[in-house]
N, C-alpha and C positions, 0 to 999 in steps of 0.2 A: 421577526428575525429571518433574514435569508438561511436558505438551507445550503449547508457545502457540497459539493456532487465527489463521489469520493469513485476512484478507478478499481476495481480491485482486478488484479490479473495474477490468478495462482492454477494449477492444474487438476489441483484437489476440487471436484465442484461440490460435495459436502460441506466444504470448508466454506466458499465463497458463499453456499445457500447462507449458513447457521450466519456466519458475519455480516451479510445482507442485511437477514431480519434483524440484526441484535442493533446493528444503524439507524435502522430505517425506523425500529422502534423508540430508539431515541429523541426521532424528531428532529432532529440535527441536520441531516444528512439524506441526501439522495444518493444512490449508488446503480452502478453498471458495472459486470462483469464479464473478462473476458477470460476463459480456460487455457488462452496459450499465448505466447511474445508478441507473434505478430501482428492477431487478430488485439489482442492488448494495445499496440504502437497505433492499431488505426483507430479504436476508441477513443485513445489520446489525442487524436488529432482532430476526430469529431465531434468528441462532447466538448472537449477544454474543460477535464477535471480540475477540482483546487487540489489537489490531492491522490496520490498513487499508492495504492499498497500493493506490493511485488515480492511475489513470489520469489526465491532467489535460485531453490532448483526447480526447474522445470523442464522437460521432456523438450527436444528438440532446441529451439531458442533459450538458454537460460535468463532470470534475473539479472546479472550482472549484463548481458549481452543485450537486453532489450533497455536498459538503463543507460549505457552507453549508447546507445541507438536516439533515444529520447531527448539525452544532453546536446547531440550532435545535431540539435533540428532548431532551428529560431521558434518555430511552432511550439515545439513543450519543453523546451531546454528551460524554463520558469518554473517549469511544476514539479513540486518538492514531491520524492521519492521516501516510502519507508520499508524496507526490505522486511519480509515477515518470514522468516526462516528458524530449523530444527537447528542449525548450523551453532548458532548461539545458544545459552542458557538463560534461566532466568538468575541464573547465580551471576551470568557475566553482565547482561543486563541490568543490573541490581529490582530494588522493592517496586519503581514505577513501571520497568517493562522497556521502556525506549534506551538508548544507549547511542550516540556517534561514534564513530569511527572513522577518520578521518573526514568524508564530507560528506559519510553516509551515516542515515538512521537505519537502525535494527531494533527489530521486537521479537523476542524468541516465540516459537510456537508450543505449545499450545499457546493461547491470548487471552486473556481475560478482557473481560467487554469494558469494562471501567478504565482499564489501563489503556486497549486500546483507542476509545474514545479521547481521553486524556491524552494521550501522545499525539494524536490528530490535530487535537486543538493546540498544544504544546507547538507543533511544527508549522500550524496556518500562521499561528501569533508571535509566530519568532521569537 
């Protein structure tokens, strides 16, 4: 089984370490992390992840602003987005953790590794 290459780009690097390993332990999954929007948009550009998880506040460039950034490029405008943010609950989210909202996914944070695996696979397999 191919492995998905998954982006992560949040500002917390604790956060990207712990979800790294909890991935990449899975076996599912290779990953690359970038700490901030921009250096994020050129990983996007040079790896060609199947997969983004985006930070949604973030210091200088935000989530929202690097997700429109990504829509607007033929390059990664394909690569499905899930916003991993405080901003949501898990009460809004409901029991799985993923939630749409209009064209976007959200996973509240804190994250559990099963959910978010699960929503990964949820949003590669449409």
């Amino acid at each position: 089984m191919e492995k998905k290459k998954i982006l992560i780009v949040d500002d917390e690097e604790d956060f990207c370490f712990f979800v790294r390993e909890n991935l990449i332990n899975s076996q599912k999954f290779e990953v690359v992390i970038a700490t901030s929007g921009k250096p994020g948009m050129a990983l996007a550009r040079s790896e060609k992840p199947d997969l983004i998880l985006l930070d949604l506040m973030m210091p200088g460039m935000g989530g929202e602003a690097v997700a429109e950034a990504l829509q607007g490029s033929p390059e990664t405008a394909s690569i499905p987005v899930i916003f991993l943010t405080a901003l949501v609950t898990r009460e809004d989210t409901g029991t799985g953790g993923l939630k749409k909202i209009g064209e976007s996914w959200f996973i509240a944070k804190p994250v559990r590794t099963r959910d978010l695996i699960s929503a990964i696979e949820s949003v590669l397999n449409g």
